[in-house]
VOMARBA-875211 format. One line per field, with one value per residue (C-alpha): residue number from 0; x, y, z. Coordinates in nm, 4 decimals, padded with zeros to 6 digits. Example, Ala and Ser with C-alpha at 12.3 -4.5 7.8 and 13.67 -1.06 7.14 Angstrom:
% residues 2
pos (0,1)
x (01.2300,01.3670)
y (-00.4500,-00.1060)
z (00.7800,00.7140)
END
This chain:
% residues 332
pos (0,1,2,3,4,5,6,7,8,9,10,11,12,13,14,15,16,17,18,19,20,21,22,23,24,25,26,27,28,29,30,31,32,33,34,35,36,37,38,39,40,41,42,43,44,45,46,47,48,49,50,51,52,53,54,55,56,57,58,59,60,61,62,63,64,65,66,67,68,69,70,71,72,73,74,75,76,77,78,79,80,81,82,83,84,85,86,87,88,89,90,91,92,93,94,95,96,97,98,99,100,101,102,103,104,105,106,107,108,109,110,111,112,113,114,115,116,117,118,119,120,121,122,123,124,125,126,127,128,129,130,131,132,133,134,135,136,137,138,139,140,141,142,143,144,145,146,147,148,149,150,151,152,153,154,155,156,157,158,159,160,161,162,163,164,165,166,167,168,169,170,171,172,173,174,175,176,177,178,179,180,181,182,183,184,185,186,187,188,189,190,191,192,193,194,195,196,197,198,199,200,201,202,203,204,205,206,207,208,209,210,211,212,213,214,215,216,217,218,219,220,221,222,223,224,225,226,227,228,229,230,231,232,233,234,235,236,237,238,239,240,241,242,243,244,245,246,247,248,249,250,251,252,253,254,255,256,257,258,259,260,261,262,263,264,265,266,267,268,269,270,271,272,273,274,275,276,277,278,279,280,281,282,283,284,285,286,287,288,289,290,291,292,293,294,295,296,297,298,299,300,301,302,303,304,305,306,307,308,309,310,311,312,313,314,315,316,317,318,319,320,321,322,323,324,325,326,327,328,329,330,331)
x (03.6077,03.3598,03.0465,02.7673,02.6888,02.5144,02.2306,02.4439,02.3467,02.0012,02.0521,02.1964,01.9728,01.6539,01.8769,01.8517,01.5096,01.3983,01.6482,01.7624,02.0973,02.3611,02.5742,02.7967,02.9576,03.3045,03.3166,03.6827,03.8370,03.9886,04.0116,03.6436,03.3032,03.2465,03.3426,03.0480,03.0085,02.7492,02.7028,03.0778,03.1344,03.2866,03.1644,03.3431,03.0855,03.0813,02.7675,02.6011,02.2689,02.0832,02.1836,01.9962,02.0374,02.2090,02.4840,02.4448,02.7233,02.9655,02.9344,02.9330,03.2411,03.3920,03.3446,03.3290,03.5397,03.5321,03.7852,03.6717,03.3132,03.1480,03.1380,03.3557,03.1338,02.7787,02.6557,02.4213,02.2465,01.8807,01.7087,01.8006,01.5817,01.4029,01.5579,01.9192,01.8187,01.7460,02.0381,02.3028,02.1432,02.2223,02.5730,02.5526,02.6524,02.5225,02.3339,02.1169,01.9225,01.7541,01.3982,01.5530,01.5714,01.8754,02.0477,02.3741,02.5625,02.8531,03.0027,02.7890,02.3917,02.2274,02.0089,01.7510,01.4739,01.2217,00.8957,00.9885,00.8395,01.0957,01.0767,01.2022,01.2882,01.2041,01.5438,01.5435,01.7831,01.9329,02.3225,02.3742,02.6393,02.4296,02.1565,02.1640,02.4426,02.6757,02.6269,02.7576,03.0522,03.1633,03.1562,03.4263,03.6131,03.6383,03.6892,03.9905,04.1176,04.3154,04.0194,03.9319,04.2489,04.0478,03.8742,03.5355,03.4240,03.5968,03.4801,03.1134,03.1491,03.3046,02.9880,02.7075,02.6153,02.6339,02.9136,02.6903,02.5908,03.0330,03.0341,02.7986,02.8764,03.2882,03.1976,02.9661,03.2361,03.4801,03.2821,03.2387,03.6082,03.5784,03.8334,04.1163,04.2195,04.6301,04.7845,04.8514,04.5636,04.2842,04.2987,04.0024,03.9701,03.7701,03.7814,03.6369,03.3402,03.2897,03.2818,03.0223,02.7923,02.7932,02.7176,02.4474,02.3193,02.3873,02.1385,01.8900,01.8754,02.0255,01.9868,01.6372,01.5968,01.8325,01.6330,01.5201,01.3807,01.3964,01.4640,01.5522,01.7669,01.5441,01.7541,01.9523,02.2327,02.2720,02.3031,02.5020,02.7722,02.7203,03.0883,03.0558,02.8047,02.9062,02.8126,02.9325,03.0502,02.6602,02.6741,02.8842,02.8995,02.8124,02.7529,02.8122,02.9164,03.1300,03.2878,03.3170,03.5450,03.7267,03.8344,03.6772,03.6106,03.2402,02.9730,02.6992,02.3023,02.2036,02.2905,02.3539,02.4054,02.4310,02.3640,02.2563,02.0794,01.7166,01.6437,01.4792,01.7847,01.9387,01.7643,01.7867,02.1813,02.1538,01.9160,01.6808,01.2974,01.1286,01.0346,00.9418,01.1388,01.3997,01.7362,01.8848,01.8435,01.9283,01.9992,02.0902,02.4824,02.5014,02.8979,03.0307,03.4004,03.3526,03.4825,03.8585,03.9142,03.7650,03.9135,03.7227,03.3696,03.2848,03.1822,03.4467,03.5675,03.3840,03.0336,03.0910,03.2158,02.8922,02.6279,02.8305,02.8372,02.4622,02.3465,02.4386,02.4990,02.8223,02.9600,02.8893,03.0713,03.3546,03.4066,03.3648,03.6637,03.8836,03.7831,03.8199,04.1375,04.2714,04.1878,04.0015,04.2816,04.3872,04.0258,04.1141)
y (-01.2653,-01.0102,-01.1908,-00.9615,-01.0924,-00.8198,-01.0730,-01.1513,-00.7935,-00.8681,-01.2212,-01.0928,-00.7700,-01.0471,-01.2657,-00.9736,-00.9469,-01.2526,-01.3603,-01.0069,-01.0567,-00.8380,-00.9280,-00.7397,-00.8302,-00.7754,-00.8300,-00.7589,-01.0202,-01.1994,-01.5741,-01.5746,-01.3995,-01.2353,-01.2617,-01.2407,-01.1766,-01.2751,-01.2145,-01.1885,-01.5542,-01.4954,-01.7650,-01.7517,-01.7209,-01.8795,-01.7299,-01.8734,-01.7848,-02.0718,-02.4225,-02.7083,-03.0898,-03.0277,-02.8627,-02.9636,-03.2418,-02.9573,-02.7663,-02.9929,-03.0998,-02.7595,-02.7925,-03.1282,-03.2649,-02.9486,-02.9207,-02.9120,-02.9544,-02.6433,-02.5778,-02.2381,-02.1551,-02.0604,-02.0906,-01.7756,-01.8088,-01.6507,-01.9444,-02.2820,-02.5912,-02.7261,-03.0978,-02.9221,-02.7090,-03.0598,-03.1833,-02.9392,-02.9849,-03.3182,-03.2798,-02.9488,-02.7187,-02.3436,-02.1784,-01.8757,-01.7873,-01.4163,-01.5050,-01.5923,-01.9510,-02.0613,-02.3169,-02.1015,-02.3683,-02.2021,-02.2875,-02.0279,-02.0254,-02.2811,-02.0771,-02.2801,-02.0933,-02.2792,-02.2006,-01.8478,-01.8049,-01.8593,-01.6468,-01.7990,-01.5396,-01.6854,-01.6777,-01.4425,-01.4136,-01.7096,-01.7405,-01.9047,-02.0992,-02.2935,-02.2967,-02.6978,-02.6130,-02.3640,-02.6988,-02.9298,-02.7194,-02.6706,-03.1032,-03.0670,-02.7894,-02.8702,-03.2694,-03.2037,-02.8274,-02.8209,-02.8396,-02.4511,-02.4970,-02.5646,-02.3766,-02.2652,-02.5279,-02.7692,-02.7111,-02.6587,-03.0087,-03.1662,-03.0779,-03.1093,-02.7245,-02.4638,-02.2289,-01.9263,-02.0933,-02.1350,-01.7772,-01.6233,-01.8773,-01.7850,-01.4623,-01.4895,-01.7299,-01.4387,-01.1376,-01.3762,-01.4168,-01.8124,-01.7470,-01.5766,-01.5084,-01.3935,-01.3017,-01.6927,-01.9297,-01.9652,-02.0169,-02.1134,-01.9296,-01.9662,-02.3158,-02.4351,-02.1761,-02.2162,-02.6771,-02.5664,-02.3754,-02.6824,-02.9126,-02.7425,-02.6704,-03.0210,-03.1606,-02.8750,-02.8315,-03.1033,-03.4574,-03.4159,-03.4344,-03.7204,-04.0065,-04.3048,-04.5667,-04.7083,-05.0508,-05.3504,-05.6203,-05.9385,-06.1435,-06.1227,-06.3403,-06.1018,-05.7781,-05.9644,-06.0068,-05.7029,-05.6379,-05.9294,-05.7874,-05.6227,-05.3279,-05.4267,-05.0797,-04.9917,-04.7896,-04.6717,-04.7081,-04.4088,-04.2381,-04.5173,-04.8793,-04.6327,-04.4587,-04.8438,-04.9287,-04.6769,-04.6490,-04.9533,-04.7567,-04.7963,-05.0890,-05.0138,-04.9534,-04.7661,-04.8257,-04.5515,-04.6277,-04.3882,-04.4849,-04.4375,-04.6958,-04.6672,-04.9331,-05.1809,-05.2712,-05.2364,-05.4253,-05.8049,-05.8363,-05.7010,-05.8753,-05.5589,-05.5013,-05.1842,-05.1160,-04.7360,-04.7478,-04.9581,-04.8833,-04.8726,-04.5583,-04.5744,-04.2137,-04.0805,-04.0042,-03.6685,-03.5996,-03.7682,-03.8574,-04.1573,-04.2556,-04.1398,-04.4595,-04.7503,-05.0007,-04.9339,-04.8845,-04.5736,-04.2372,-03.9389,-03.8775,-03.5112,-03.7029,-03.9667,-03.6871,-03.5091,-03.7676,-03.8822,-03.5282,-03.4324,-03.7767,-03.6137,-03.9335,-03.9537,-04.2472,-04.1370,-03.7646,-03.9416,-04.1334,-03.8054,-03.6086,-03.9086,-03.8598,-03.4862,-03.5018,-03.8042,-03.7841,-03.3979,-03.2252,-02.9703,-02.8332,-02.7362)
z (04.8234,04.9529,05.1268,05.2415,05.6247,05.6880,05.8175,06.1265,06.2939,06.1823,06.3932,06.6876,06.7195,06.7057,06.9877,07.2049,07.1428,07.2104,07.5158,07.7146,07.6629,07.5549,07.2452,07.0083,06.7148,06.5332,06.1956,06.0609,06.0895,05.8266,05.9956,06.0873,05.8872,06.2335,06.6190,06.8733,07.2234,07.4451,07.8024,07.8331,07.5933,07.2823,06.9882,06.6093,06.3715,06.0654,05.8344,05.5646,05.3585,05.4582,05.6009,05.5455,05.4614,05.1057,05.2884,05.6712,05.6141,05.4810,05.7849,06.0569,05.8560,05.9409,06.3545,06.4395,06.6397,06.8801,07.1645,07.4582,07.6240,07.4644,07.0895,07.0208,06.7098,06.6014,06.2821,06.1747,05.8943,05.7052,05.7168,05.8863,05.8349,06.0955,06.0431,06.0285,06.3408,06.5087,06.3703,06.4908,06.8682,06.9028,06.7902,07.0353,06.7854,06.8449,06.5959,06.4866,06.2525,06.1692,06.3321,06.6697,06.6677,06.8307,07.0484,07.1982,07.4811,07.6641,08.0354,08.1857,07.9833,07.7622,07.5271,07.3174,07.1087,06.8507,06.7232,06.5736,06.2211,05.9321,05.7051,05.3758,05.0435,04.7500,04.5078,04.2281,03.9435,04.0886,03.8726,03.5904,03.7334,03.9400,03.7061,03.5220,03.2541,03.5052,03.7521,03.4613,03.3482,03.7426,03.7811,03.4633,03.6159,03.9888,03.8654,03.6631,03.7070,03.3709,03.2488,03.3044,02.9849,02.7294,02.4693,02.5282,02.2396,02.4018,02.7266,02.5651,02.3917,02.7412,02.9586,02.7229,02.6786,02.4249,02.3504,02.4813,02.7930,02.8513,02.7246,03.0179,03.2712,03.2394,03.2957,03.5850,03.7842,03.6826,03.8655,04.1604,04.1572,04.1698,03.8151,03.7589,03.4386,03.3835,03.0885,02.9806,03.1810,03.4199,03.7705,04.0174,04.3454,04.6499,04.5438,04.8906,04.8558,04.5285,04.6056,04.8895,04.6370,04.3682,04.6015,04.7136,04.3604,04.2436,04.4884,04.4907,04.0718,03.8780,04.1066,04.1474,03.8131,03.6990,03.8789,03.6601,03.8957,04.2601,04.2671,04.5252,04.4721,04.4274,04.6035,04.9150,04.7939,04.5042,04.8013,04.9597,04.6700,04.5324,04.4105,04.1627,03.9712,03.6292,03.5079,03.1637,03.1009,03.1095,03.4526,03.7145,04.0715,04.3168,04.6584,04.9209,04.6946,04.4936,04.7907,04.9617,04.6371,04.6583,04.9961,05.1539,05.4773,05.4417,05.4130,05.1425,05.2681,04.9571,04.5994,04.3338,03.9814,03.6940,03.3627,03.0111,03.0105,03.1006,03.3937,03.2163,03.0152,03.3274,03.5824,03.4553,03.4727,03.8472,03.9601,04.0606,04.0648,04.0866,04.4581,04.5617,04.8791,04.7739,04.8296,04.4862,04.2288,03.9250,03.8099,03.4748,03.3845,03.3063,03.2222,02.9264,03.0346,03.2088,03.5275,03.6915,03.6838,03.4694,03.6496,03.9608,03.7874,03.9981,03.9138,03.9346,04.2433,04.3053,04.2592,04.5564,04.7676,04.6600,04.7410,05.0690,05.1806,05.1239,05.3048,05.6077,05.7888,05.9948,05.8639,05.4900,05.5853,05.7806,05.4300,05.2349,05.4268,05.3710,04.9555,04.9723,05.1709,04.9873,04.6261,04.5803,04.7636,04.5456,04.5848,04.9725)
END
């Protein structure tokens, strides 16, 4: 799939402004979105539009472990948030972004720039696909690939939209060659690409939206036994209590339930109170299918790998390459 990284000359040019030193770039190859060179190190780029903490985890993901003492990539990016900037020092990843700011480690120069004005674009004729209904019919399609089978009433009536929106949205994922379509089905491509986009819009567009109340739980014997609680078929478990029953390689400190249930129906049977920084949100199902599996009371798979991933907290992405690699694998 073509990706237009034109931005990473833009990047390096400013690095060179801003440091004196030389750099080139080479941007044909196929394993990486562009080689550079600086002062005789070479660093494997790996570009993206703009990282920040809705897709930090994702990243990180990508070079982390590193062999070695120095990281052998940089990310370059438009814009990188100052809280991700932060972020990827610590872990002593390099990075750039196209006003200068950098932190570039090798075994001959550190190279650490902040302060330089960001210049953010506002989005414009952002896609439909990761608009609110393209963002619900990619949770049906990258949850259960068949799926991308069905019928465009089907698939309308399975994520909650209108036959139009399926319409324009099919086509869209089409001319971004996320689907191809053969002579007898439909096939997703770019399927790691296309994940790293819906997470993104997921968080940005649609979860924002979907809170219904922060609560605590009133007791600490109720915390405490948390697993015993029933949900009486009236929610489902998420993020980190649903990734802890599903893999039970991580100890809840938040609490995500979604629900159709408005809180206050909710809240008695749990044991929770309203608290603003509580750590329990109640959030509003938005997928009609129900869980991948009942038994377990959690949300589909794709959603805890979702909410681990966008946490950004090592632990929680540790947990969410074990679901991707375990259970989501035929996403990779």
């Amino acid at each position: 799939m073509y990706k237009n990284t034109d931005y990473i000359y833009d990047a390096v040019s400013i690095l060179e402004q801003v440091t004196g030193f030389i750099a080139t770039v080479e941007s044909k190859r196929k394993e990486h979105d562009a080689i550079m060179t600086i002062n005789g190190q070479t660093l494997f780029v790996k570009a993206r539009n703009e990282i920040r903490k809705e897709n930090e985890g994702l990243l990180i993901n990508l070079v982390v472990p590193f062999e070695g003492e120095f990281c052998s990539f940089i990310f370059i990016a438009k814009y990188i948030s100052a809280d991700t900037a932060k972020m990827l020092k610590s872990l002593r990843i390099n990075y750039l972004d196209t006003s200068g700011n950098c932190y570039i480690q090798t075994k001959d120069f550190l190279v650490y720039v902040s302060g330089q004005k960001v210049q953010r674009k506002q989005k414009t004729n952002q896609a439909k696909a990761f608009q609110e209904s393209g963002i619900k019919l990619l949770f049906q399609l990258l949850s259960n690939p068949d799926n991308l089978q069905l019928s465009y009433r089907e698939i309308a009536d399975l994520a909650d939209i209108s036959i139009g929106s399926v319409s324009n949205i099919m086509t869209e994922l089409e001319d971004e060659h996320f689907i191809l379509r053969t002579k007898t089905k439909r096939v997703l491509k770019n399927k790691p690409d296309l994940l790293e986009r819906w997470v993104i819009a997921y968080h940005d567009v649609l979860r924002p939206r979907l809170l219904k109340k922060q609560m605590r739980f009133s007791k600490k014997e109720i915390l405490a036994n948390w697993k015993s609680l029933s949900l009486d078929g009236k929610g489902l478990w998420g993020e980190e209590p649903g990734a802890s029953l599903l893999t039970n390689h991580i100890n809840p400190e938040t609490f995500t339930i979604y629900t159709f249930e408005s809180w206050q129906n909710l809240s008695p049977a749990l044991g929770l109170v309203p608290d603003e920084t509580g750590n329990v949100e109640i959030l509003q199902q938005f997928w009609k299918n129900g869980s991948d599996d009942d038994t377990q009371r959690i949300v589909p798979l794709l959603l805890i790998y979702a909410d681990l991933m966008q946490s950004g907290f090592g632990r929680n992405v540790e947990t969410a390459k074990l679901v991707l690699e375990n259970e989501l694998s035929y996403i990779k």
